[in-house]
PyMOL Python script that loads the backbone (N, CA, C, O; Angstrom):
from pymol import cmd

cmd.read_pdbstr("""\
ATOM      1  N   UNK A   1       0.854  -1.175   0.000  1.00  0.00           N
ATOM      2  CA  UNK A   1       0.000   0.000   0.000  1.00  0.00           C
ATOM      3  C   UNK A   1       0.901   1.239   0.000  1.00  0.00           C
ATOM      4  O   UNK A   1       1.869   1.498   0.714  1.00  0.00           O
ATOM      5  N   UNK A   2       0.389   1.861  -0.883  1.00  0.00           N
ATOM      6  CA  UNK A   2       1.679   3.595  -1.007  1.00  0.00           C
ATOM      7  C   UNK A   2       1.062   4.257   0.299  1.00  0.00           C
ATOM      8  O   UNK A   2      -0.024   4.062   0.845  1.00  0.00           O
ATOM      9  N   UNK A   3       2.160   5.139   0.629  1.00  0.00           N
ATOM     10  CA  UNK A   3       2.152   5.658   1.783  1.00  0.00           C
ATOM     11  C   UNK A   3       2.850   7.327   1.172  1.00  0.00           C
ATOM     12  O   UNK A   3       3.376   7.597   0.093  1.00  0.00           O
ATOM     13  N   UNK A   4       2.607   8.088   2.232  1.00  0.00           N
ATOM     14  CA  UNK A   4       3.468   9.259   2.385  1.00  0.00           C
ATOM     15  C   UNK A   4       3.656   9.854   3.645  1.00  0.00           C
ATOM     16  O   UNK A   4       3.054   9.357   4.597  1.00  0.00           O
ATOM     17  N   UNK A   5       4.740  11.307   3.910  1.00  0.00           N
ATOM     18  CA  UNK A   5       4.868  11.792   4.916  1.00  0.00           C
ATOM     19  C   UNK A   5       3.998  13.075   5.307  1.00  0.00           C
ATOM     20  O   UNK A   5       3.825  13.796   4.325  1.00  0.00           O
ATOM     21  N   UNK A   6       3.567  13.423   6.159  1.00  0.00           N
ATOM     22  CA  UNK A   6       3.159  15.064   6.526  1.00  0.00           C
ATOM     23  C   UNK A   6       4.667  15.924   6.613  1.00  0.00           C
ATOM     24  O   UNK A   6       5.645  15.579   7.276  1.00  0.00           O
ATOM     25  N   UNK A   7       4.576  16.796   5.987  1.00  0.00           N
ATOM     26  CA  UNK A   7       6.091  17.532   5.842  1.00  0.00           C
ATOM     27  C   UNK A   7       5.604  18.390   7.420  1.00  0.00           C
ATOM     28  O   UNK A   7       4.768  17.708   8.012  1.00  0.00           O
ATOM     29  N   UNK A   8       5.903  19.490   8.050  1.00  0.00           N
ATOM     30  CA  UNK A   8       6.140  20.149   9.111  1.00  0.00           C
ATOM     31  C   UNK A   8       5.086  21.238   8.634  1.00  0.00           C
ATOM     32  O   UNK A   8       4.278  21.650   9.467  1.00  0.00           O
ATOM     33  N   UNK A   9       5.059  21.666   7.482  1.00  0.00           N
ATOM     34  CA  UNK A   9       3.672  22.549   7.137  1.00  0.00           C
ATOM     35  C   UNK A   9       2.387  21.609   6.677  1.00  0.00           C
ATOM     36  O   UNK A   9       1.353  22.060   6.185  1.00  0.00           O
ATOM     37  N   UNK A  10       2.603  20.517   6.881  1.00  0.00           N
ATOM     38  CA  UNK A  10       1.462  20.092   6.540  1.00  0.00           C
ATOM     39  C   UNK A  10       1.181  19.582   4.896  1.00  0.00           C
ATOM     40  O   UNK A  10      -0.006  19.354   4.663  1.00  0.00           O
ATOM     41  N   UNK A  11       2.000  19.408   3.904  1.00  0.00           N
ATOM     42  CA  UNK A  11       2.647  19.435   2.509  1.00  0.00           C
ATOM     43  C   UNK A  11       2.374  17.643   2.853  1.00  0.00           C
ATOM     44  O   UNK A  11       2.698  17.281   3.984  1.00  0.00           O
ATOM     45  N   UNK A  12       1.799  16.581   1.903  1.00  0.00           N
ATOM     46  CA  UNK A  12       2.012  15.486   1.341  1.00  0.00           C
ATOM     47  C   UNK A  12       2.575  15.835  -0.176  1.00  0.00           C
ATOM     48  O   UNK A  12       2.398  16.847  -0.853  1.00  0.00           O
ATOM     49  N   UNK A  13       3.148  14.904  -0.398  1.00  0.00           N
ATOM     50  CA  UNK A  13       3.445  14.219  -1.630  1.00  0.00           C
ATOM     51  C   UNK A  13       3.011  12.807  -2.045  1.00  0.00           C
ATOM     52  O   UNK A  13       3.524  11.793  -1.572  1.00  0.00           O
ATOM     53  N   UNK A  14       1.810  12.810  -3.169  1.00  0.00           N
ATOM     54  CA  UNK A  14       0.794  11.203  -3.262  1.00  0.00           C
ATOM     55  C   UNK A  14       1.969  10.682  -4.506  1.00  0.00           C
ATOM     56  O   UNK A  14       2.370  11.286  -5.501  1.00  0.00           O
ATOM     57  N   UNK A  15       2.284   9.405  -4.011  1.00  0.00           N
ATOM     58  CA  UNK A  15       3.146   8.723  -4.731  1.00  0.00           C
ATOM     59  C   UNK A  15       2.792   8.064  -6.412  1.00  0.00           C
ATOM     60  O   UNK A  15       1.733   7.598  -6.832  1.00  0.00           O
ATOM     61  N   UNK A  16       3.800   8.200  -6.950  1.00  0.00           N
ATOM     62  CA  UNK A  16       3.995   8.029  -8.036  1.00  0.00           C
ATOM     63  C   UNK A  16       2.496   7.316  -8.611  1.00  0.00           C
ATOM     64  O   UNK A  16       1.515   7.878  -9.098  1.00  0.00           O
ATOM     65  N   UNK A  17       2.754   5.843  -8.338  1.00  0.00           N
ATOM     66  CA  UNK A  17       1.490   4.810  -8.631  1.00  0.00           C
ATOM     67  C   UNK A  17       0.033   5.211  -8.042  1.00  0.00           C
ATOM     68  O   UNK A  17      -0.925   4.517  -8.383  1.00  0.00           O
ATOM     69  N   UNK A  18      -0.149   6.230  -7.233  1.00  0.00           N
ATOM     70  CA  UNK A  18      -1.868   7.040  -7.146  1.00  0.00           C
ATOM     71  C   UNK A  18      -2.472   8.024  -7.675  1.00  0.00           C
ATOM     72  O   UNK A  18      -3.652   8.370  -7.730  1.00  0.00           O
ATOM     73  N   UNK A  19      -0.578   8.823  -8.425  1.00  0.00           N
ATOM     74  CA  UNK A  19      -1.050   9.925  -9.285  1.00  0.00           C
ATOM     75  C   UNK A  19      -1.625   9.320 -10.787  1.00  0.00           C
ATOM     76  O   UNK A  19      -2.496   9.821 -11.498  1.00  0.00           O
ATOM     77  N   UNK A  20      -0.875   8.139 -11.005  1.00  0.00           N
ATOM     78  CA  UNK A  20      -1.173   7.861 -12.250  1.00  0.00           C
ATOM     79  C   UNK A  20      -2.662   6.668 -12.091  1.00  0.00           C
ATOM     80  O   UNK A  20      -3.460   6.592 -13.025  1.00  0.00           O
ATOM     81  N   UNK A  21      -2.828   5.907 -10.936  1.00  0.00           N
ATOM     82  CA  UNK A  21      -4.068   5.434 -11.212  1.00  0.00           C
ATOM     83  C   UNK A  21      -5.104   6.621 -11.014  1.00  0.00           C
ATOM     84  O   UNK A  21      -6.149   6.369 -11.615  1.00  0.00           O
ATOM     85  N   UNK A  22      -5.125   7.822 -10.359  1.00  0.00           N
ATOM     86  CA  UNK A  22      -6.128   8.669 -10.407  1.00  0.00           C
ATOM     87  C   UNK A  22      -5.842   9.435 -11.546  1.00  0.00           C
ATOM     88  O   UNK A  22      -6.351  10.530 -11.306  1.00  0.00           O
ATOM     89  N   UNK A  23      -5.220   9.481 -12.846  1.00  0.00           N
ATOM     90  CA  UNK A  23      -4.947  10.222 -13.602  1.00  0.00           C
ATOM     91  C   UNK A  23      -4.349  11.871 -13.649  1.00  0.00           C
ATOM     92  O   UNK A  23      -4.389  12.686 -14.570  1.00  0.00           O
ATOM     93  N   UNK A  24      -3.877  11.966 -12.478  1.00  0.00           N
ATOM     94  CA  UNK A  24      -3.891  13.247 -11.712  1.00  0.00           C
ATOM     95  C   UNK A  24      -2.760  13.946 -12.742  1.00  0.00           C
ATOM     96  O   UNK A  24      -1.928  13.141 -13.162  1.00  0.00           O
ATOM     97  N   UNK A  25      -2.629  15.181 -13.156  1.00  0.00           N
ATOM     98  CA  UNK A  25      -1.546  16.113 -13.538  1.00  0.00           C
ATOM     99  C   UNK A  25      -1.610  17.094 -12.513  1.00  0.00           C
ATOM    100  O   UNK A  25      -2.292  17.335 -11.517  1.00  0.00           O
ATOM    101  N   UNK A  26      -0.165  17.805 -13.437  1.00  0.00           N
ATOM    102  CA  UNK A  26      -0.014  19.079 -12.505  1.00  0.00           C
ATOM    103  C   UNK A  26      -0.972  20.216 -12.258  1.00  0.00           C
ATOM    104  O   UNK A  26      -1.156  20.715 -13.368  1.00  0.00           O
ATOM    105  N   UNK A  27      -1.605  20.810 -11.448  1.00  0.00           N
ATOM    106  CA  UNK A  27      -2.420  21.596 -11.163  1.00  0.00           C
ATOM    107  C   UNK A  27      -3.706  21.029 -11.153  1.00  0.00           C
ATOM    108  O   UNK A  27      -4.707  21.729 -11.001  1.00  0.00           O
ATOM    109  N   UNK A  28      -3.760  19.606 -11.329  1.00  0.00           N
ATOM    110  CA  UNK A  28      -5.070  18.916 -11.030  1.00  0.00           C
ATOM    111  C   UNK A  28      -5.359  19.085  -9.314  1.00  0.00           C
ATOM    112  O   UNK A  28      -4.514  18.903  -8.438  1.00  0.00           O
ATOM    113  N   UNK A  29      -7.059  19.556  -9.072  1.00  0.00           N
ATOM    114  CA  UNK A  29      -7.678  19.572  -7.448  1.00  0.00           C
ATOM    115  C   UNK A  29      -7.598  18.124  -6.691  1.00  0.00           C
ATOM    116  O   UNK A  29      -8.482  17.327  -7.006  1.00  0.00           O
ATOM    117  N   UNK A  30      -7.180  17.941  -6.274  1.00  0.00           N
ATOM    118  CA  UNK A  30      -7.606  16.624  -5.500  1.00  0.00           C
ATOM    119  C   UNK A  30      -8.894  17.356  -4.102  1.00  0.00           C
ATOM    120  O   UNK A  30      -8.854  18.503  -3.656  1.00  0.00           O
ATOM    121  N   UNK A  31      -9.798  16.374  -3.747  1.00  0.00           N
ATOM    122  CA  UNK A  31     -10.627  16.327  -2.650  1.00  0.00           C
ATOM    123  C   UNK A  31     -10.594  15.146  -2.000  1.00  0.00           C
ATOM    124  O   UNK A  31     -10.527  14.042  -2.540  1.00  0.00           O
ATOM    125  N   UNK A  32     -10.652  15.424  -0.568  1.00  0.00           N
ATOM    126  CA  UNK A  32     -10.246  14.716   0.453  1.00  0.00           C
ATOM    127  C   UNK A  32     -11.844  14.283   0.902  1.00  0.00           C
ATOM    128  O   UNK A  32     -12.540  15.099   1.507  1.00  0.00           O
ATOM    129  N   UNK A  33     -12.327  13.000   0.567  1.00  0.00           N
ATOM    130  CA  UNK A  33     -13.854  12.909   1.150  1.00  0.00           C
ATOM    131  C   UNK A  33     -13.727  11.441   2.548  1.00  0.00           C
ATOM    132  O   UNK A  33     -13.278  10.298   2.634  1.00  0.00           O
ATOM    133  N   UNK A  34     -14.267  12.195   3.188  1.00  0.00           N
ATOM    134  CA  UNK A  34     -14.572  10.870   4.662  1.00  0.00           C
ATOM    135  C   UNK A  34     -15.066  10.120   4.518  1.00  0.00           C
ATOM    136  O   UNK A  34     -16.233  10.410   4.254  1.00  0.00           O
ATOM    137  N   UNK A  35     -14.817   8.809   4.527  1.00  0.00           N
ATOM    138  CA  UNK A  35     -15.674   7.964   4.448  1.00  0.00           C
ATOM    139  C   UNK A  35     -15.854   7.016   5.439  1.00  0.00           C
ATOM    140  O   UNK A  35     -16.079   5.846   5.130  1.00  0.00           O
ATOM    141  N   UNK A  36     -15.765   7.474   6.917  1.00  0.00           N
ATOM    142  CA  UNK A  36     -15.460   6.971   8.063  1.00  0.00           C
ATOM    143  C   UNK A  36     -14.825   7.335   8.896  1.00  0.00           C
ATOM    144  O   UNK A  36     -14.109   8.198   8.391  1.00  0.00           O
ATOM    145  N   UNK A  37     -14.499   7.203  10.340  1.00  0.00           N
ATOM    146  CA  UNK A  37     -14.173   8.070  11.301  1.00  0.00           C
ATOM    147  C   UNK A  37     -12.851   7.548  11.211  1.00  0.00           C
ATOM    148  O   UNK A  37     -12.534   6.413  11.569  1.00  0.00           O
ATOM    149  N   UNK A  38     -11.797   8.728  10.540  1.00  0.00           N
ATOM    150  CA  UNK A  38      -9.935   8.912  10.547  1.00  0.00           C
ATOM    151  C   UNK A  38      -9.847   8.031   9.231  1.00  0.00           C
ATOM    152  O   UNK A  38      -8.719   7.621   8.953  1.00  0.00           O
ATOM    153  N   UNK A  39     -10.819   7.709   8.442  1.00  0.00           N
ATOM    154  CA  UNK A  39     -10.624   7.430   6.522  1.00  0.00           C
ATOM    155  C   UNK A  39     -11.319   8.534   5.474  1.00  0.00           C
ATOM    156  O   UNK A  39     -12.399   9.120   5.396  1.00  0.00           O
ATOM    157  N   UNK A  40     -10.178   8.483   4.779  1.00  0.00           N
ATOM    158  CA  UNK A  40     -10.708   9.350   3.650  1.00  0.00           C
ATOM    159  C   UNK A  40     -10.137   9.412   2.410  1.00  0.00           C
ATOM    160  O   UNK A  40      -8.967   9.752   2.239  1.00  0.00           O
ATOM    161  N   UNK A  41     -10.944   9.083   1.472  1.00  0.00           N
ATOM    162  CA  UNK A  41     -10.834   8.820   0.331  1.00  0.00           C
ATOM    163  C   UNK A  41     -10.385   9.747  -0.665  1.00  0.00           C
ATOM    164  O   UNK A  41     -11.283  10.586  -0.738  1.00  0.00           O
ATOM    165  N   UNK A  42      -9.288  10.101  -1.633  1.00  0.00           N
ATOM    166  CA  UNK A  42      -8.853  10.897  -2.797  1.00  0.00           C
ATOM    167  C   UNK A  42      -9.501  11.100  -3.905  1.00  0.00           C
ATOM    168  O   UNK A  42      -9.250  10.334  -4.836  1.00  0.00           O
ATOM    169  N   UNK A  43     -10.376  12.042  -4.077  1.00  0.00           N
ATOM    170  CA  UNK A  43     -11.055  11.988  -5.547  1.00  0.00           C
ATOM    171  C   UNK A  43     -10.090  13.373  -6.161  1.00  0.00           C
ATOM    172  O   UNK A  43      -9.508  14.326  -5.644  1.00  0.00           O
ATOM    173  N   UNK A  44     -10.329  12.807  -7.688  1.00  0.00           N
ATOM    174  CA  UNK A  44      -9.641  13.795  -8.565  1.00  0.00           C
ATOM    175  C   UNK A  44     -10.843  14.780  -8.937  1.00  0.00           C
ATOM    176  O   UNK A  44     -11.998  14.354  -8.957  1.00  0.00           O
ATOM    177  N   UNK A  45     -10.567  15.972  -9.201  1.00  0.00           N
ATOM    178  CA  UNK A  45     -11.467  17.095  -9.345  1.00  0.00           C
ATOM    179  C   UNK A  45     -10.972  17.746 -10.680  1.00  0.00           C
ATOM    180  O   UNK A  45     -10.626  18.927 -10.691  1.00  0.00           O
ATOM    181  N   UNK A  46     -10.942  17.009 -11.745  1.00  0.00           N
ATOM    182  CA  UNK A  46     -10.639  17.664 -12.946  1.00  0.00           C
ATOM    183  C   UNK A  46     -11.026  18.865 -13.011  1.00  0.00           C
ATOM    184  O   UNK A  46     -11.637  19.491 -12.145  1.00  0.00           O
ATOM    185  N   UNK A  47     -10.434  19.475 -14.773  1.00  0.00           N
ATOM    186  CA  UNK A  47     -10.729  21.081 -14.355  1.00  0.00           C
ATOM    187  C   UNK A  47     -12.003  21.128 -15.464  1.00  0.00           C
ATOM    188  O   UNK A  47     -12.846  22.025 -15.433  1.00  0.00           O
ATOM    189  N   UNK A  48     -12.018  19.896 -16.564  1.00  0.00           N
ATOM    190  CA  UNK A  48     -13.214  19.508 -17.485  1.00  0.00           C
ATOM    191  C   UNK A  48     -13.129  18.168 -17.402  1.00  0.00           C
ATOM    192  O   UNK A  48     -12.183  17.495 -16.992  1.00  0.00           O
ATOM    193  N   UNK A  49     -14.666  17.658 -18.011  1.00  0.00           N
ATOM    194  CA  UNK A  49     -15.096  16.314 -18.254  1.00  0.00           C
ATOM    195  C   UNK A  49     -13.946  15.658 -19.473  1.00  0.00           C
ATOM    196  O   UNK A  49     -13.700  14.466 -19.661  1.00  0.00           O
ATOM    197  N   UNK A  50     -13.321  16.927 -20.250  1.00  0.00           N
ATOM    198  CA  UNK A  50     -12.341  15.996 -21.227  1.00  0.00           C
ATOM    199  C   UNK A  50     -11.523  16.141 -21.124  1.00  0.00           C
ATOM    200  O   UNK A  50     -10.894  16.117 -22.182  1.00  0.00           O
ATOM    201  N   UNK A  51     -10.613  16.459 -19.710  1.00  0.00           N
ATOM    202  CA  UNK A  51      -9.421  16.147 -19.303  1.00  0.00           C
ATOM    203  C   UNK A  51      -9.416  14.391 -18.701  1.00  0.00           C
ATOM    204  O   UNK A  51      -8.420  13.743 -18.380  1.00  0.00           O
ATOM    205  N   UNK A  52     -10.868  13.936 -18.689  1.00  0.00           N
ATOM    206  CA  UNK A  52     -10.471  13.033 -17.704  1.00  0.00           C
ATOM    207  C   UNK A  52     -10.083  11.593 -18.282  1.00  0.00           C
ATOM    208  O   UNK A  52     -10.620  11.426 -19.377  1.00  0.00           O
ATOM    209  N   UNK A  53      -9.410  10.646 -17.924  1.00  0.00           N
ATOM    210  CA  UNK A  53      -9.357   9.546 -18.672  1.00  0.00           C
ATOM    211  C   UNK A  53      -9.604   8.324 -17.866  1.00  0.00           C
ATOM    212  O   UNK A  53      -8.744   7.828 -17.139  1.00  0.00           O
ATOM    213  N   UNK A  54     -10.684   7.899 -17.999  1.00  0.00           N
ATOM    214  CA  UNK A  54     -11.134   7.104 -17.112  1.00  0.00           C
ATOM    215  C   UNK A  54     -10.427   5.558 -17.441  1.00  0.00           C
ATOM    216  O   UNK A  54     -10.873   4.553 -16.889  1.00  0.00           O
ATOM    217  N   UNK A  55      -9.635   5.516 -18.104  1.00  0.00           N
ATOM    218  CA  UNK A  55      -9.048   4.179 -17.909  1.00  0.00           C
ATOM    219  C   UNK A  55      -7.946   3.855 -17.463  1.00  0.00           C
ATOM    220  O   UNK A  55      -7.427   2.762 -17.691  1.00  0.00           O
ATOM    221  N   UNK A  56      -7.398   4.831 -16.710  1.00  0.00           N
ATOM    222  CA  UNK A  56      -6.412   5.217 -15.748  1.00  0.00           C
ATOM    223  C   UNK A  56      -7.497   5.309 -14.484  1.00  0.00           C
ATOM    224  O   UNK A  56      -6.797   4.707 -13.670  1.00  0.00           O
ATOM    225  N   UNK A  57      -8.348   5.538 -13.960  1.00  0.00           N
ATOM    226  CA  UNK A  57      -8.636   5.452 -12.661  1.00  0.00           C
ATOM    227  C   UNK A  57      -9.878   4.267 -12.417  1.00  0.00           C
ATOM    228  O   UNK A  57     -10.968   4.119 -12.971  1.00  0.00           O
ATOM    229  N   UNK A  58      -9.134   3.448 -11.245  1.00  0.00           N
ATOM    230  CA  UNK A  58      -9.213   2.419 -10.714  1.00  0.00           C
ATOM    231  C   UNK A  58     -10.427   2.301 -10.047  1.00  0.00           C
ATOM    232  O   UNK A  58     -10.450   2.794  -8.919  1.00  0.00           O
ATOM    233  N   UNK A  59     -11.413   1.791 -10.444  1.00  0.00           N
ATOM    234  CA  UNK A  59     -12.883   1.713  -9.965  1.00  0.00           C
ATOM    235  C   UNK A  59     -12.748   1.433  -8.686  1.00  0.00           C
ATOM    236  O   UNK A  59     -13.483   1.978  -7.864  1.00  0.00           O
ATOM    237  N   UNK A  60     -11.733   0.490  -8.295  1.00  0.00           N
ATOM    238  CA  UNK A  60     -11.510  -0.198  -6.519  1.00  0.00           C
ATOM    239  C   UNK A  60     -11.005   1.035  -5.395  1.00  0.00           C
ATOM    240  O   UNK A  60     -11.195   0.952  -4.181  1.00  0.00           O
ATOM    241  N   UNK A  61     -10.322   2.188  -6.088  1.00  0.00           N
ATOM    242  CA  UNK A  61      -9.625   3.328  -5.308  1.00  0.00           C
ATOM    243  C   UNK A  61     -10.772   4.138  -5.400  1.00  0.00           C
ATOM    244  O   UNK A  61     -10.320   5.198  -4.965  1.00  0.00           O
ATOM    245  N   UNK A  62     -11.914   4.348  -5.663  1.00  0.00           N
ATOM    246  CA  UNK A  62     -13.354   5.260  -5.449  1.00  0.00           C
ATOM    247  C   UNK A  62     -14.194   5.147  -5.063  1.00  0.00           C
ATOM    248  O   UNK A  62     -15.045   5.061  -5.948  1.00  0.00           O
ATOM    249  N   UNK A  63     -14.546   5.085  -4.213  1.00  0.00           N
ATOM    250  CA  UNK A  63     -16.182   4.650  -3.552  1.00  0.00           C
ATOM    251  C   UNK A  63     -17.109   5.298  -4.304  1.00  0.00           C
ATOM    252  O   UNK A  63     -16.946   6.415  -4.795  1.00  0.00           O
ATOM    253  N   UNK A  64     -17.808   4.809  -4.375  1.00  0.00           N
ATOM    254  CA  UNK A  64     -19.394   5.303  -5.140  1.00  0.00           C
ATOM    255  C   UNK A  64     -20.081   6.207  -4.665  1.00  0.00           C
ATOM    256  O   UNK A  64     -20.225   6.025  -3.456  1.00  0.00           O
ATOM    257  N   UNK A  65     -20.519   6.992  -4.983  1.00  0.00           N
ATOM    258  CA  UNK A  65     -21.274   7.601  -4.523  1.00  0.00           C
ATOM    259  C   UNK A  65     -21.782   7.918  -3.146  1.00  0.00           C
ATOM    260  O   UNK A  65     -21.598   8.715  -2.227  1.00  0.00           O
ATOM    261  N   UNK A  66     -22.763   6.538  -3.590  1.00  0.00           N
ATOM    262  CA  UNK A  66     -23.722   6.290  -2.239  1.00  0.00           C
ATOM    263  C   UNK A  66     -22.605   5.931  -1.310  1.00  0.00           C
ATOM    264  O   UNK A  66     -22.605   6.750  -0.391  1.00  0.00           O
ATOM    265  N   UNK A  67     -21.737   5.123  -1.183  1.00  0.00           N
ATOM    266  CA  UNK A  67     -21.260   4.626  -0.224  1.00  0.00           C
ATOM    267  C   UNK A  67     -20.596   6.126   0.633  1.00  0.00           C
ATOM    268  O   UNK A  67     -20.619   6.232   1.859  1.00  0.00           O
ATOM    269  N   UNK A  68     -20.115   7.031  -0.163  1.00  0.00           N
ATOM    270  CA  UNK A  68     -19.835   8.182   0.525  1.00  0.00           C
ATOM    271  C   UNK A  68     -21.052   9.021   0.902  1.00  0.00           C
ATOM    272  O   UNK A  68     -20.715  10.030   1.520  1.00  0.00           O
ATOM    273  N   UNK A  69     -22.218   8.917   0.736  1.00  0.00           N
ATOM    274  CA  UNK A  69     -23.271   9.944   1.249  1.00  0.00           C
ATOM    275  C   UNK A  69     -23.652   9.095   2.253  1.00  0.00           C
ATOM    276  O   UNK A  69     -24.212   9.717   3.155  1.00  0.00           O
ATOM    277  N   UNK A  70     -23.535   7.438   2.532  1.00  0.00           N
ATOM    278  CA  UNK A  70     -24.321   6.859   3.679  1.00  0.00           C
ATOM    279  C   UNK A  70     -23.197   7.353   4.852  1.00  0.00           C
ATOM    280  O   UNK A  70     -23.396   7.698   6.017  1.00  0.00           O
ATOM    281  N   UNK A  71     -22.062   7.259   4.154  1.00  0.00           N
ATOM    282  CA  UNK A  71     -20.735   7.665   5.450  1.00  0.00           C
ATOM    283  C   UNK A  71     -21.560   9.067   6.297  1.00  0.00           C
ATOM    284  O   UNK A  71     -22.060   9.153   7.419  1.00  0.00           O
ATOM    285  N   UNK A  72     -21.415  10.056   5.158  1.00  0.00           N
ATOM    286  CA  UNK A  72     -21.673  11.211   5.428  1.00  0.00           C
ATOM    287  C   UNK A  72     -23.288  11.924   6.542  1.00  0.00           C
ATOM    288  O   UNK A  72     -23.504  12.929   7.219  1.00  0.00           O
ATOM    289  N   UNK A  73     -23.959  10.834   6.198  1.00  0.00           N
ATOM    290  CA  UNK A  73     -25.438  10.985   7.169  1.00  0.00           C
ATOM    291  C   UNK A  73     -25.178  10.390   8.449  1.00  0.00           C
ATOM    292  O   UNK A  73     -26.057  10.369   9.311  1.00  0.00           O
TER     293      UNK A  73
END
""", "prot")
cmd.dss("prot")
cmd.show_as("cartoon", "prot")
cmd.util.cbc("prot")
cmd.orient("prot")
């Protein structure tokens, strides 16, 4: 499982193999969503629908939807 550090300001760096299964580039948003008490899940926040390439991101690294709104209630 990839891992990273909290730098002293608070700075991660997401490793190599999560940027590329989330398709992430430079200046791409990432969002941090809860999906349980001290878990939280990485979604990519493209900047358009045709930046995105969905065959680079890993259906198993995203919770669905619902599974994040039942967290969330």
């Amino acid at each position: 499982m990839p891992n990273a550090m909290v730098t002293f300001n608070g700075r991660i760096t997401l490793p190599t193999q999560v940027r590329k299964q989330l398709g992430l580039k430079t200046g791409d948003d990432v969002e941090f969503v809860e999906v349980g008490q001290g878990r939280f899940a990485i979604s990519c926040r493209h900047k358009s629908a045709s930046d995105m390439d969905l065959r680079q991101v890993g259906p198993e690294l995203v919770p669905a939807i619902d599974e994040i709104e039942k967290v969330a209630q």
